[in-house]
N, C-alpha and C positions, 0 to 999 in steps of 0.2 A: 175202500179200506186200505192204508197205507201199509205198505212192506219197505222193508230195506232192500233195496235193488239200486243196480247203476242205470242211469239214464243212458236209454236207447242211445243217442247222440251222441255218447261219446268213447272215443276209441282213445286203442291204448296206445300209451307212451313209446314209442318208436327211439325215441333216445335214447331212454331205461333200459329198452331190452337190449340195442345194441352194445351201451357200455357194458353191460352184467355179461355179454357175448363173451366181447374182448376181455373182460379181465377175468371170465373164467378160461379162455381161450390161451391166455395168458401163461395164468396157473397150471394148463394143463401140460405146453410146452416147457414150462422151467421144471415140472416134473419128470418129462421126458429126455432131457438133457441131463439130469441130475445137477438140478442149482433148484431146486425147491428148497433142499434142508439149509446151504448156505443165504439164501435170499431171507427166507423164513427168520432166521437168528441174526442177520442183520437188520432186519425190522422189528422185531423184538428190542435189539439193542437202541435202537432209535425210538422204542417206545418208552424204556425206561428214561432213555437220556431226555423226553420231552417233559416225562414226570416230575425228574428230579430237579429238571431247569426252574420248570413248572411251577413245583413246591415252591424254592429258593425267592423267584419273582413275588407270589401270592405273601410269603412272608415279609420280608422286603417294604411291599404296599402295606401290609397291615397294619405292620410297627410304626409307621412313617402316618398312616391314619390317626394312631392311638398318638402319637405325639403331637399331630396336629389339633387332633382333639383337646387334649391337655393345652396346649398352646393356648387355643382360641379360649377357651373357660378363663384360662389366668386373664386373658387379655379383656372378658368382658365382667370380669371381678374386678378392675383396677379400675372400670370408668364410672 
């Protein structure tokens, strides 16, 4: 009868744990320096900035779809 279980064979990811190491290791020194709170709100700032870029592009492409849209409809109305 089947269970949910990991196969004997295989072992764990050796990469995953190291990077999660170092980038809690990371965090822990910019805590201990005091650059946690300034690093913190400059990632924050660069997350909004990737949002709003983000938006701007998504929009951008859409309007440029709906016009190509439009376009091709006229274009297969004329023939």
């Amino acid at each position: 009868m089947g269970g949910v279980c990991e196969p004997p064979h295989q072992l764990p990811r050796f990469g995953a744990v190291f990077t999660l190491v170092v980038l809690v290791s990371y965090l822990v020194w910019l805590y201990v320096t005091d650059e946690f709170g300034p690093v913190m709100a400059m990632g924050g700032r660069i997350v909004i900035d990737l949002a709003y870029y983000s938006a701007w592009v998504w929009a951008v492409l859409y309007a440029l779809n709906a016009f190509l849209l439009v376009a091709l409809e006229q274009l297969h109305e004329e023939r």
